[in-house]
PDB file of N, CA, C, O and CB in Angstrom:
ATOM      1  N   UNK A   1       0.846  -1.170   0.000  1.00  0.00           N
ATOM      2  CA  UNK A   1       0.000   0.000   0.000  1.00  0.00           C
ATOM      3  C   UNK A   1       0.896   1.240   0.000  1.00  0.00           C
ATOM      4  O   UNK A   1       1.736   1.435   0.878  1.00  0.00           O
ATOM      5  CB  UNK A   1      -0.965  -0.006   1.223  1.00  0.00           C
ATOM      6  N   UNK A   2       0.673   2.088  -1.052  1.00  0.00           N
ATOM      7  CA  UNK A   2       1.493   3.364  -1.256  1.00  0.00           C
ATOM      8  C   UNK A   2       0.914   4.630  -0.206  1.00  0.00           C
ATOM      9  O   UNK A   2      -0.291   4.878  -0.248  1.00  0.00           O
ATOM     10  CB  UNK A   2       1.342   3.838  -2.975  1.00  0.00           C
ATOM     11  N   UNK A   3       1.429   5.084   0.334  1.00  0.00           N
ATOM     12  CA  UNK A   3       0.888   6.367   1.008  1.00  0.00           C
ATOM     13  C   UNK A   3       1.623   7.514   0.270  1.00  0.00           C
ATOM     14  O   UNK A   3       2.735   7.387  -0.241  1.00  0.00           O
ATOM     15  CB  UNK A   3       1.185   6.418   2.700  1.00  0.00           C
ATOM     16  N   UNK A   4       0.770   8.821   0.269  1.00  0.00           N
ATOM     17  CA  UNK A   4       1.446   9.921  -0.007  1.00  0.00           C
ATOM     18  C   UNK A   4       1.814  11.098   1.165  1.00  0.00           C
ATOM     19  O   UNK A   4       0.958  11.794   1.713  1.00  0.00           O
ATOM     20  CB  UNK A   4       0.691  10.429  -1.025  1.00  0.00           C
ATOM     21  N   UNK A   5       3.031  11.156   1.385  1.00  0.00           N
ATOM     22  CA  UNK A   5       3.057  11.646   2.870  1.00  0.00           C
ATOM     23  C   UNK A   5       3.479  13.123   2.429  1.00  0.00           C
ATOM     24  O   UNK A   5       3.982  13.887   3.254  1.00  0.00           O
ATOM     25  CB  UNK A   5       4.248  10.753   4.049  1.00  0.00           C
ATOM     26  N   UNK A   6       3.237  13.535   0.987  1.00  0.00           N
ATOM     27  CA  UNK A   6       3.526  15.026   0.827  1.00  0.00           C
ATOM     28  C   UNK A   6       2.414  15.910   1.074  1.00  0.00           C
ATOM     29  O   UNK A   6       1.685  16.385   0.203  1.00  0.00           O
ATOM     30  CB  UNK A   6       3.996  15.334  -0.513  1.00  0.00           C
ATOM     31  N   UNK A   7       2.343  16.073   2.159  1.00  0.00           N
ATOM     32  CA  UNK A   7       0.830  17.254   2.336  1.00  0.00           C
ATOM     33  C   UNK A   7       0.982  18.562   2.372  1.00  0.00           C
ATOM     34  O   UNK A   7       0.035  19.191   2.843  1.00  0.00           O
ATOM     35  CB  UNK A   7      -0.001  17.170   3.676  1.00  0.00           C
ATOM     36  N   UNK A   8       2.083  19.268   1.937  1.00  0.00           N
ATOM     37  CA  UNK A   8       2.640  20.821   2.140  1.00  0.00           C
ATOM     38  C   UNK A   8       2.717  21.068   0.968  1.00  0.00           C
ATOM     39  O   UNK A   8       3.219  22.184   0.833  1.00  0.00           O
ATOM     40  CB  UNK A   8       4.003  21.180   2.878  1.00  0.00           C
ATOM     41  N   UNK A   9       2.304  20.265  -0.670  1.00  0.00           N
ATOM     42  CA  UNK A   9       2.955  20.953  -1.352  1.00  0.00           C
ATOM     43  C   UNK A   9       2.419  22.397  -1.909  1.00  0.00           C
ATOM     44  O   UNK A   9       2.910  23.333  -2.539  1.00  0.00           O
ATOM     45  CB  UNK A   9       3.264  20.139  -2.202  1.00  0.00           C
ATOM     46  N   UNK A  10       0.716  21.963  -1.143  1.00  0.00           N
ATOM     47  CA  UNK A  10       0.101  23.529  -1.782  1.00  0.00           C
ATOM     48  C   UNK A  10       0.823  25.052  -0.949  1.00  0.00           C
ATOM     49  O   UNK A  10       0.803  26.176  -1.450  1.00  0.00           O
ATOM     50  CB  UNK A  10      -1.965  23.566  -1.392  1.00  0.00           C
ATOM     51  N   UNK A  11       1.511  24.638   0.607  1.00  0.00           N
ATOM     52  CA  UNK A  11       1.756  25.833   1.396  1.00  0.00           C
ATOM     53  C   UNK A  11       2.894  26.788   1.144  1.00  0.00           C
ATOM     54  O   UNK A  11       3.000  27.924   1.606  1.00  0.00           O
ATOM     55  CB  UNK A  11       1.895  25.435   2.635  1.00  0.00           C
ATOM     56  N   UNK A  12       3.924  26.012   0.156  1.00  0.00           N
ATOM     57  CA  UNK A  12       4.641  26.967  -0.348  1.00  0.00           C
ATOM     58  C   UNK A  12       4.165  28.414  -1.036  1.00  0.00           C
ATOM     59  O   UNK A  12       4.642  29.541  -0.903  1.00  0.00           O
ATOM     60  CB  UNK A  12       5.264  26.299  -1.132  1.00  0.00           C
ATOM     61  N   UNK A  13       3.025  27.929  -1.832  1.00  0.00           N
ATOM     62  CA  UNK A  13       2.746  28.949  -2.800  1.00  0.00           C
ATOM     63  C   UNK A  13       1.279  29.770  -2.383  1.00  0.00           C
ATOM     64  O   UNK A  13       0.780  30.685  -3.039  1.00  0.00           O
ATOM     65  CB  UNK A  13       2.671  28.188  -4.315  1.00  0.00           C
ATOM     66  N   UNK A  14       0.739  29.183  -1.116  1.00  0.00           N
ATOM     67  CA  UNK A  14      -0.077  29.495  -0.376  1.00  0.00           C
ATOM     68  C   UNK A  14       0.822  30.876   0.859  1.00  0.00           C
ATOM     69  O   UNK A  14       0.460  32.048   0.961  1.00  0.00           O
ATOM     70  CB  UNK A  14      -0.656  27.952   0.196  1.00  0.00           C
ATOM     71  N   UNK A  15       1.708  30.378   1.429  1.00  0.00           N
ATOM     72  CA  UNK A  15       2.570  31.432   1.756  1.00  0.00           C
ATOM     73  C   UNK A  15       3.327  32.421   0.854  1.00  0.00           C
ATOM     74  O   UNK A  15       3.666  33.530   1.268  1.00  0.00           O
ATOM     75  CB  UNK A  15       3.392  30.899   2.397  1.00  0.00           C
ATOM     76  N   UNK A  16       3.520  32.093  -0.086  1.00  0.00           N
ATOM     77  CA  UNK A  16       4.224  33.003  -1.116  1.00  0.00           C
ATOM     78  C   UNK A  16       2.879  34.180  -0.986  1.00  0.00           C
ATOM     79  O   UNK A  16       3.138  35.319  -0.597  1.00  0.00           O
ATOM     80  CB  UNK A  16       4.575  32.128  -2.967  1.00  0.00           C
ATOM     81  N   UNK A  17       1.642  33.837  -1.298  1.00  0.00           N
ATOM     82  CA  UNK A  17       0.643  34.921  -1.699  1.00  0.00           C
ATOM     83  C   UNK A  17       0.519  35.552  -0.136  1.00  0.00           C
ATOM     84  O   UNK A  17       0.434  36.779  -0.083  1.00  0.00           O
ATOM     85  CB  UNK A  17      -0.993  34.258  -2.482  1.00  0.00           C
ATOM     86  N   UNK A  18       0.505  34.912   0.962  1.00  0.00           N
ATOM     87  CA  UNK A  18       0.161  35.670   2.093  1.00  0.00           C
ATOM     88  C   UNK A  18       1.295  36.892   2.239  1.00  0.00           C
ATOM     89  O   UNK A  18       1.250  38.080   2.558  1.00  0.00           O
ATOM     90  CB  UNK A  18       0.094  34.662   3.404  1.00  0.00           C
ATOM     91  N   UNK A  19       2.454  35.841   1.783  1.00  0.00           N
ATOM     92  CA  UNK A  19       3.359  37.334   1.955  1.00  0.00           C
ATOM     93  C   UNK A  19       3.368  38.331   0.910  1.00  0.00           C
ATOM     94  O   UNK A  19       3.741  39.470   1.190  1.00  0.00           O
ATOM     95  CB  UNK A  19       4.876  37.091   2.100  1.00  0.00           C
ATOM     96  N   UNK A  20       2.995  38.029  -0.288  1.00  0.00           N
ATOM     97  CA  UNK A  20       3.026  39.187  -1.027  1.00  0.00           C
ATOM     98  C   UNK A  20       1.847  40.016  -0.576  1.00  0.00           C
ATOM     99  O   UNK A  20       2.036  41.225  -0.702  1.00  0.00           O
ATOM    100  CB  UNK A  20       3.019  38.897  -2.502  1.00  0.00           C
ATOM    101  N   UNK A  21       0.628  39.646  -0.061  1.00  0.00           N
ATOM    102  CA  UNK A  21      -0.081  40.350   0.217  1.00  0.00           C
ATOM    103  C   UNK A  21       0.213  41.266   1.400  1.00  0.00           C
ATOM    104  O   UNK A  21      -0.021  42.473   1.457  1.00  0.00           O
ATOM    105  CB  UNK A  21      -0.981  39.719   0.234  1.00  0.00           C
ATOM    106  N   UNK A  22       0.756  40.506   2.322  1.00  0.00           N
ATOM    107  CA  UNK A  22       1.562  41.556   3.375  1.00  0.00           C
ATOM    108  C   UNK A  22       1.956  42.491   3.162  1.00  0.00           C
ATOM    109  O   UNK A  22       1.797  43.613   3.643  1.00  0.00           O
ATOM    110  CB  UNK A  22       2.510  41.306   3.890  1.00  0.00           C
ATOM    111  N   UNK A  23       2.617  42.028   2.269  1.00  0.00           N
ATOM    112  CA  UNK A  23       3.902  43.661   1.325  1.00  0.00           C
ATOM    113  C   UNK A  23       3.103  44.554   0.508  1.00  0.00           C
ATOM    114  O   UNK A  23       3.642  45.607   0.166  1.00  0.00           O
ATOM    115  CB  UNK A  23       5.349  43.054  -0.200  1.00  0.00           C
ATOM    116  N   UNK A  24       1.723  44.285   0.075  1.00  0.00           N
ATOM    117  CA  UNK A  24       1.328  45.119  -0.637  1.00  0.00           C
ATOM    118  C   UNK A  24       0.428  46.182   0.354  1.00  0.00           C
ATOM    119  O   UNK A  24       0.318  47.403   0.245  1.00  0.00           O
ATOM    120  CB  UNK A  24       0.668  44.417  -1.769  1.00  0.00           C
ATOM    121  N   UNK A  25      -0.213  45.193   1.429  1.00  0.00           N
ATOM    122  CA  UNK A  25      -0.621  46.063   2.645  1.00  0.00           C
ATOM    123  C   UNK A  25       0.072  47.144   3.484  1.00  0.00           C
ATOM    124  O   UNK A  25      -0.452  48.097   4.060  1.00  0.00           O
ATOM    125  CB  UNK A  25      -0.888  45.282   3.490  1.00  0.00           C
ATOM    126  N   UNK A  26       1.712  46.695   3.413  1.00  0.00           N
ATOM    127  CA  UNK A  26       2.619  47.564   4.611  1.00  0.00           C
ATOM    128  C   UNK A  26       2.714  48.712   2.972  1.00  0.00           C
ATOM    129  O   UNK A  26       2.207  49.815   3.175  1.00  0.00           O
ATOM    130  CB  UNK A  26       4.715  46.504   5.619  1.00  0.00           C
ATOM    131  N   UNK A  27       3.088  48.581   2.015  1.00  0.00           N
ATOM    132  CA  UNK A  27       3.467  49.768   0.841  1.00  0.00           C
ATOM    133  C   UNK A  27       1.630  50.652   0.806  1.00  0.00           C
ATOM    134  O   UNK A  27       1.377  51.806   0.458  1.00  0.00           O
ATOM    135  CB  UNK A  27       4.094  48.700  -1.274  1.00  0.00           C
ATOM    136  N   UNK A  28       0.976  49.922   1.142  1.00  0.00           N
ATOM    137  CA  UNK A  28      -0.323  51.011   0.507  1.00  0.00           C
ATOM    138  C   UNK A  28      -0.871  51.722   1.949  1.00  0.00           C
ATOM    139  O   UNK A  28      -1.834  52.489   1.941  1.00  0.00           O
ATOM    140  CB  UNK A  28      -1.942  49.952  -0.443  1.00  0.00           C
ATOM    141  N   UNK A  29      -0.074  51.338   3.290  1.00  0.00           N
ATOM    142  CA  UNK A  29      -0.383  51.978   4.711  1.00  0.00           C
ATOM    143  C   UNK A  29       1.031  53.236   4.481  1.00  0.00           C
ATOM    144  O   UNK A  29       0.884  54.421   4.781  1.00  0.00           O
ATOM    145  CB  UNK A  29      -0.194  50.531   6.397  1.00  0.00           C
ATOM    146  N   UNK A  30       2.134  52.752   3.994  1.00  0.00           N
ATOM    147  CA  UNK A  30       3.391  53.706   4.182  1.00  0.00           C
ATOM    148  C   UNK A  30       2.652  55.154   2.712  1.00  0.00           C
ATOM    149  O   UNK A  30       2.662  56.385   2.670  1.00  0.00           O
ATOM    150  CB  UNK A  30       5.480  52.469   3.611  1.00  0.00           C
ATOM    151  N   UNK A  31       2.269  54.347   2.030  1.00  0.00           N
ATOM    152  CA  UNK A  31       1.782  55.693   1.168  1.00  0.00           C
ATOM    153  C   UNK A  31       0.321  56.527   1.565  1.00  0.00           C
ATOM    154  O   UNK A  31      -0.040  57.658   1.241  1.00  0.00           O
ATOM    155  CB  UNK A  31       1.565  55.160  -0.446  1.00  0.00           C
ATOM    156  N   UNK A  32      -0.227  55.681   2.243  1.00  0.00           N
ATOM    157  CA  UNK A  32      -1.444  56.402   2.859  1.00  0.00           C
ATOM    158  C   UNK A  32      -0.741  56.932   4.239  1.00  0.00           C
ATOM    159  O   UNK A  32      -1.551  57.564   4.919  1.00  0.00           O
ATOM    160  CB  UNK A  32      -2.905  55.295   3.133  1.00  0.00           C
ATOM    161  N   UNK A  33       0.421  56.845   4.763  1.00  0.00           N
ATOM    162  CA  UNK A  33       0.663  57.824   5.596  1.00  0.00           C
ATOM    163  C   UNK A  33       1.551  59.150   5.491  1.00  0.00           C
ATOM    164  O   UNK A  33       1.621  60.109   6.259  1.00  0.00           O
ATOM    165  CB  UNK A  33       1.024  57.219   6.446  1.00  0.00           C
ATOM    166  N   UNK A  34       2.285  58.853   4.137  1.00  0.00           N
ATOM    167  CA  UNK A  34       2.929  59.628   3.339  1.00  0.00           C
ATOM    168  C   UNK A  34       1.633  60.607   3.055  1.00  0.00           C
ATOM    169  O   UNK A  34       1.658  61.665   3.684  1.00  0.00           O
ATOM    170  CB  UNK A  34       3.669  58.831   2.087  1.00  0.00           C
ATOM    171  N   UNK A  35       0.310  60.352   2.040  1.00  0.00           N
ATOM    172  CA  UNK A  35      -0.497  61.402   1.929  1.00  0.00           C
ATOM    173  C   UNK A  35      -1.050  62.469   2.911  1.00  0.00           C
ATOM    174  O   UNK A  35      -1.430  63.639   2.866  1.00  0.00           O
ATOM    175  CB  UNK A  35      -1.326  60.923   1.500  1.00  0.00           C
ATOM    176  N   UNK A  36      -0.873  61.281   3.994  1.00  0.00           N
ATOM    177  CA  UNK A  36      -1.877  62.135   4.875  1.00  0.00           C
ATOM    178  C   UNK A  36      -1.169  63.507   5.693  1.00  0.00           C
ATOM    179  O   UNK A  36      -1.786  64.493   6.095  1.00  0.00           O
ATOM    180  CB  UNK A  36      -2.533  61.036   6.087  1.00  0.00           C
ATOM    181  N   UNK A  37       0.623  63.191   5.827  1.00  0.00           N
ATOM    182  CA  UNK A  37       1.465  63.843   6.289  1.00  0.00           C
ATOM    183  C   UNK A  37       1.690  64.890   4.913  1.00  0.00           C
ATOM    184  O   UNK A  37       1.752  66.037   5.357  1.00  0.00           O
ATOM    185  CB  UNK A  37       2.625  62.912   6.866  1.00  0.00           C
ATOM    186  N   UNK A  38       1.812  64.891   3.618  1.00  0.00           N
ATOM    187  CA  UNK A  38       1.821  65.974   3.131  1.00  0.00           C
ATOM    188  C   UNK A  38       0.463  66.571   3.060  1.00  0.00           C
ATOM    189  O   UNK A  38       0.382  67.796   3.143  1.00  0.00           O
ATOM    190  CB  UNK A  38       2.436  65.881   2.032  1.00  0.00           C
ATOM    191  N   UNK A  39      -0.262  66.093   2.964  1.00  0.00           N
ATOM    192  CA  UNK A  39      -1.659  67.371   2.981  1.00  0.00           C
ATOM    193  C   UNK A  39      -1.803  67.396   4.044  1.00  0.00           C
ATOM    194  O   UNK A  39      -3.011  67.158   4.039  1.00  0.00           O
ATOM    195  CB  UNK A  39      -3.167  67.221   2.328  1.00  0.00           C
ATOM    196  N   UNK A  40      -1.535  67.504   5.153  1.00  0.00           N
ATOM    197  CA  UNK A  40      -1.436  67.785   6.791  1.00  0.00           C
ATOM    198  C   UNK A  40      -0.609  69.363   6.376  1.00  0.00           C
ATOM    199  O   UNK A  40      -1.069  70.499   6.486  1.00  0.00           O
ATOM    200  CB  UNK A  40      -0.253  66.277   7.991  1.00  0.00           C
ATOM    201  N   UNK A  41       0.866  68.888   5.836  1.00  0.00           N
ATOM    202  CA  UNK A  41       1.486  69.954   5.713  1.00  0.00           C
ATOM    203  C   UNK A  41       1.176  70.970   4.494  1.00  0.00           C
ATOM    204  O   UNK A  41       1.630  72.106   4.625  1.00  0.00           O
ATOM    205  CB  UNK A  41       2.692  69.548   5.742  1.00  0.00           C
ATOM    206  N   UNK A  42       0.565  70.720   3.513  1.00  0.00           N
ATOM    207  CA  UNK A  42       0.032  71.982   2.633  1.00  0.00           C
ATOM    208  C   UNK A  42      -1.388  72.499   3.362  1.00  0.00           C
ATOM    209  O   UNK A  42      -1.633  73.696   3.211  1.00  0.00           O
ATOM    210  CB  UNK A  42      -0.304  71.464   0.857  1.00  0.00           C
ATOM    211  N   UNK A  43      -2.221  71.810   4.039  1.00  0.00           N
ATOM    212  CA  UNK A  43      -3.049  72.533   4.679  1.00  0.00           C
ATOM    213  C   UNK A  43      -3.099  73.754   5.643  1.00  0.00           C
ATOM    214  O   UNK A  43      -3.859  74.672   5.952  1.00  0.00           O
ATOM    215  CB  UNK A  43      -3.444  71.837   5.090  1.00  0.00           C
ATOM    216  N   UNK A  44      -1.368  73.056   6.071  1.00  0.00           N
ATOM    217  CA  UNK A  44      -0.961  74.061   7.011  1.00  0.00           C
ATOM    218  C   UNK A  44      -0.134  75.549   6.418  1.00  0.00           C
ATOM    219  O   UNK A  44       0.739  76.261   6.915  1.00  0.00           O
ATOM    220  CB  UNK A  44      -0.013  73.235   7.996  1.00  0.00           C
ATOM    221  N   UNK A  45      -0.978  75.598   4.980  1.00  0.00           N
ATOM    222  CA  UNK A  45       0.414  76.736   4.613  1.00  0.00           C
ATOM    223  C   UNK A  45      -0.960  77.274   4.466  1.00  0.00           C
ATOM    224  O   UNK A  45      -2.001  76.617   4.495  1.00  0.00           O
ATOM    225  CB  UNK A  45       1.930  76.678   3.135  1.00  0.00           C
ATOM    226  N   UNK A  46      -0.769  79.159   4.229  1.00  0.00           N
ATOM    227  CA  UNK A  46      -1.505  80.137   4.174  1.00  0.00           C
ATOM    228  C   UNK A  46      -1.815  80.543   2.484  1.00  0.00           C
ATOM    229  O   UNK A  46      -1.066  80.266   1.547  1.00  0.00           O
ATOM    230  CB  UNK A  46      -0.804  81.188   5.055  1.00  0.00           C
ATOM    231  N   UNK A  47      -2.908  81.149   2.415  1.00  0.00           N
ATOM    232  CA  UNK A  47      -3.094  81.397   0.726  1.00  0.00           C
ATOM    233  C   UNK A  47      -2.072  81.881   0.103  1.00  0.00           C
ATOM    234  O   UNK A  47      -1.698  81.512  -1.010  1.00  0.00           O
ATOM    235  CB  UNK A  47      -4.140  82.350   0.303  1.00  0.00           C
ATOM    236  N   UNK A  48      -1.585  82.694   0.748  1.00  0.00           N
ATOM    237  CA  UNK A  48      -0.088  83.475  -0.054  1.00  0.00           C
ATOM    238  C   UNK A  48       1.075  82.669  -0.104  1.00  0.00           C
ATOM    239  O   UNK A  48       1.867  82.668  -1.046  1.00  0.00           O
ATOM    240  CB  UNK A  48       0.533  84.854   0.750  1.00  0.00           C
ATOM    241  N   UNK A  49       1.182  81.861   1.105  1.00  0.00           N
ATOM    242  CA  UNK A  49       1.992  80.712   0.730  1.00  0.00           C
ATOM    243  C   UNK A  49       2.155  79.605  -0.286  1.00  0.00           C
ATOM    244  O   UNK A  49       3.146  79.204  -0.896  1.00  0.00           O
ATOM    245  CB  UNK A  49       1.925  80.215   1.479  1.00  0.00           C
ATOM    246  N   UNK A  50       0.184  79.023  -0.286  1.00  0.00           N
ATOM    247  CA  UNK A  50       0.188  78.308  -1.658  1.00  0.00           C
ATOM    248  C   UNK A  50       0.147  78.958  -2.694  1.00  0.00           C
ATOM    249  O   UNK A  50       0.244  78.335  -3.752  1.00  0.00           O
ATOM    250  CB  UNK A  50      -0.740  77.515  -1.862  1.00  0.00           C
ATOM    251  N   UNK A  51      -0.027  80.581  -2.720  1.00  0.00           N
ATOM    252  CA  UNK A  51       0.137  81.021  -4.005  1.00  0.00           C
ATOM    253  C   UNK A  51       1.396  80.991  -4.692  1.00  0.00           C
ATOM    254  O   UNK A  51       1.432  80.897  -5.919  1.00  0.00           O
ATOM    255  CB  UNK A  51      -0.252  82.164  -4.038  1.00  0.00           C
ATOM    256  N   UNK A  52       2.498  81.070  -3.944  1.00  0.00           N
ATOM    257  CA  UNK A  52       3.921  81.187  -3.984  1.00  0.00           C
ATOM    258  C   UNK A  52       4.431  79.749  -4.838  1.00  0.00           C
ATOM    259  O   UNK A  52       5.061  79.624  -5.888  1.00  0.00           O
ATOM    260  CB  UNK A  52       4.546  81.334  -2.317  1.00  0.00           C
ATOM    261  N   UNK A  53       3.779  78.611  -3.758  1.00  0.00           N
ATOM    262  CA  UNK A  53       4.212  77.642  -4.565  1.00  0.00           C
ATOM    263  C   UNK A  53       3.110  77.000  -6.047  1.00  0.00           C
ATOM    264  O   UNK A  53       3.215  75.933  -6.653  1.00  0.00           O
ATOM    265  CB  UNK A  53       4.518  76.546  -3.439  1.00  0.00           C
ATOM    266  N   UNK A  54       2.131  78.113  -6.248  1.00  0.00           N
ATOM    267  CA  UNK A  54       1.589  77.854  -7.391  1.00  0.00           C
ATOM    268  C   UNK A  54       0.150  76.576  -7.453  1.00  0.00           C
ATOM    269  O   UNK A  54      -0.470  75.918  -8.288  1.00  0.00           O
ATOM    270  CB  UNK A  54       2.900  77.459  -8.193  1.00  0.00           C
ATOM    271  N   UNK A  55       0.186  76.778  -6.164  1.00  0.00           N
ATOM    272  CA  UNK A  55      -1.026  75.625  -5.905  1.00  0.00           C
ATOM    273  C   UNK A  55      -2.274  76.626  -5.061  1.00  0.00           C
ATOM    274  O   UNK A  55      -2.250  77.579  -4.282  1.00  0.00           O
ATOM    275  CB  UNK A  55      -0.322  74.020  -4.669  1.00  0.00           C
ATOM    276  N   UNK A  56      -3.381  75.739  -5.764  1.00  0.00           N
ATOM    277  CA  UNK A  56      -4.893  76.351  -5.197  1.00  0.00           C
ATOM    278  C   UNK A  56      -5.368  75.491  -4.259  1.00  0.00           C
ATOM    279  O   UNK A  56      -5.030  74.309  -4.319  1.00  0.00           O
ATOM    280  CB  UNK A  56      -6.114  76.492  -6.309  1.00  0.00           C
ATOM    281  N   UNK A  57      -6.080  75.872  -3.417  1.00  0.00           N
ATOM    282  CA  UNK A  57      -6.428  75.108  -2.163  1.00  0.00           C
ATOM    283  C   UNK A  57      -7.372  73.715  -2.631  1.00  0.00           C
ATOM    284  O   UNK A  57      -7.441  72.625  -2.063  1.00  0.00           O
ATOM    285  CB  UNK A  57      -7.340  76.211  -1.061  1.00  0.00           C
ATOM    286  N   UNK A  58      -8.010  74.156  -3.785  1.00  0.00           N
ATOM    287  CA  UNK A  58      -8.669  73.084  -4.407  1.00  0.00           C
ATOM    288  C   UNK A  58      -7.602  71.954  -4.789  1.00  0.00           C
ATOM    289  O   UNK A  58      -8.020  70.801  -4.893  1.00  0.00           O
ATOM    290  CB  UNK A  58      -9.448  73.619  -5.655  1.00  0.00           C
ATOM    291  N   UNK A  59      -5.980  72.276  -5.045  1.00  0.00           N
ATOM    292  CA  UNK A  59      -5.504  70.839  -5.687  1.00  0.00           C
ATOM    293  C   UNK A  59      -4.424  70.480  -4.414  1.00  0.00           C
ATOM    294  O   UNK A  59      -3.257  70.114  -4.550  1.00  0.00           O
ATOM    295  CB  UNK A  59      -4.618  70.974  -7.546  1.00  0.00           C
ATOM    296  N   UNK A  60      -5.012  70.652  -3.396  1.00  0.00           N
ATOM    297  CA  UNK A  60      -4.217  70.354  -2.357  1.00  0.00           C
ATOM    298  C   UNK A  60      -4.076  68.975  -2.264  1.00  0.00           C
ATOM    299  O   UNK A  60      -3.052  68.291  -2.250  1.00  0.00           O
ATOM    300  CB  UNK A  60      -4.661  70.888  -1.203  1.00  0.00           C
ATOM    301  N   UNK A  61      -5.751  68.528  -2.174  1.00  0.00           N
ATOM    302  CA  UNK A  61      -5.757  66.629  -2.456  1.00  0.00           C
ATOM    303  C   UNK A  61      -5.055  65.704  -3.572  1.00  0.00           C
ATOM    304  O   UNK A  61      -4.915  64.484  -3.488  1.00  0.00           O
ATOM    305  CB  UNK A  61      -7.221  66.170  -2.792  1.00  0.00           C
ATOM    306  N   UNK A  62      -4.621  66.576  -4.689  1.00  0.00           N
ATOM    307  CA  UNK A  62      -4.318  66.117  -5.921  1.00  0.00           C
ATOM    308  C   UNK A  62      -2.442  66.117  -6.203  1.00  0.00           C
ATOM    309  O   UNK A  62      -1.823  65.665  -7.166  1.00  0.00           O
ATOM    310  CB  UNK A  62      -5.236  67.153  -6.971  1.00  0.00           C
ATOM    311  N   UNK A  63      -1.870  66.878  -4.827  1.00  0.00           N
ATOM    312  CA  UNK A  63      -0.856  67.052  -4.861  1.00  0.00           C
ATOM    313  C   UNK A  63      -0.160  66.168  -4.169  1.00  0.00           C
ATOM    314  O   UNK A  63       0.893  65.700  -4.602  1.00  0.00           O
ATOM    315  CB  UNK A  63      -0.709  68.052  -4.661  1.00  0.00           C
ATOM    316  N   UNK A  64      -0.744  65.798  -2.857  1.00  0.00           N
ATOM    317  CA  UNK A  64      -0.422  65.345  -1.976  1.00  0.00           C
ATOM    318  C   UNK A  64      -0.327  63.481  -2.734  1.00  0.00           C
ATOM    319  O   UNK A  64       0.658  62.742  -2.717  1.00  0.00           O
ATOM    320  CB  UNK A  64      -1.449  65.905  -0.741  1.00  0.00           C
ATOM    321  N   UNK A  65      -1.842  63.164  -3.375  1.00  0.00           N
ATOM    322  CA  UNK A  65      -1.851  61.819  -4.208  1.00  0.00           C
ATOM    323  C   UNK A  65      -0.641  61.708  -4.819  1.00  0.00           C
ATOM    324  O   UNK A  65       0.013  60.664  -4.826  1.00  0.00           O
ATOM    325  CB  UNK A  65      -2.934  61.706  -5.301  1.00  0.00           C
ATOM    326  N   UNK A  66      -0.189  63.089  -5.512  1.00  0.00           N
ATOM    327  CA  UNK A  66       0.977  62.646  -6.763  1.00  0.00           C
ATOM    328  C   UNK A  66       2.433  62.257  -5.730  1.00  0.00           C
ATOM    329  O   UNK A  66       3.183  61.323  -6.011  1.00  0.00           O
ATOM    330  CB  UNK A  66       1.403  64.368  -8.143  1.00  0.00           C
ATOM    331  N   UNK A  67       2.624  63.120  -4.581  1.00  0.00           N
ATOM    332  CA  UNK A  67       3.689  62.909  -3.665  1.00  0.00           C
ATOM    333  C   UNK A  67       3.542  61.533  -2.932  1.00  0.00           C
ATOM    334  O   UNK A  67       4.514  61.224  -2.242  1.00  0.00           O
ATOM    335  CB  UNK A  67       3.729  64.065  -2.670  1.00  0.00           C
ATOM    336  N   UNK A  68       2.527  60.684  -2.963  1.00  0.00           N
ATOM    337  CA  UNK A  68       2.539  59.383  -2.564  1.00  0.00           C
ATOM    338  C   UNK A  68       2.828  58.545  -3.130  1.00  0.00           C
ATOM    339  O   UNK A  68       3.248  57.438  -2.794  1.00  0.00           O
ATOM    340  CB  UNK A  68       1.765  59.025  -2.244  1.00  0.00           C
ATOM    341  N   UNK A  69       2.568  59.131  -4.367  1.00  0.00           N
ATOM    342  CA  UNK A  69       2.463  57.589  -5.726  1.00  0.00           C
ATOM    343  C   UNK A  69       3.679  57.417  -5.940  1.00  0.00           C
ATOM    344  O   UNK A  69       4.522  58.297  -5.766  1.00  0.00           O
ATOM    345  CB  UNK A  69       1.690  57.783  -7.485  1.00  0.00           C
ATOM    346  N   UNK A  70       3.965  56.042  -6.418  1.00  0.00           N
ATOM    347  CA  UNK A  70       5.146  55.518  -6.474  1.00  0.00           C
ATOM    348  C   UNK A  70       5.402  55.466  -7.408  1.00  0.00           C
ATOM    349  O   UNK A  70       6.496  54.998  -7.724  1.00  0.00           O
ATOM    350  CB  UNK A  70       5.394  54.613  -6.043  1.00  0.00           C
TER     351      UNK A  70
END
């Protein structure tokens, strides 16, 4: 009577995905804290300030996205 005593072979590639998913969770928390710290800090600048650097209070959200993205 043959037995098959390989029962792990699915967990290699079952762990492979848990960890990539890990890594895609810790990169999309480090860029969602990256956003939130630059539009923290353009919120904190004054109209004449964002005028200076050429930004309207309206693309504050749109700036901060581009400074996250990878």
């Amino acid at each position: 009577m043959a037995m098959n005593t390989e029962t792990y072979g699915f967990a290699a590639p079952l762990m492979a995905r848990i960890s990539e998913t890990r890594s895609r969770i810790a990169e999309r928390a480090e860029e969602y804290r990256l956003y939130r710290r630059t539009l923290t800090e353009l919120r904190n600048l004054n109209a004449r300030e964002l005028a200076d650097l050429g930004l309207a209070h309206a693309d504050l959200r749109a700036v901060a996205k581009g400074a996250a993205a990878k």
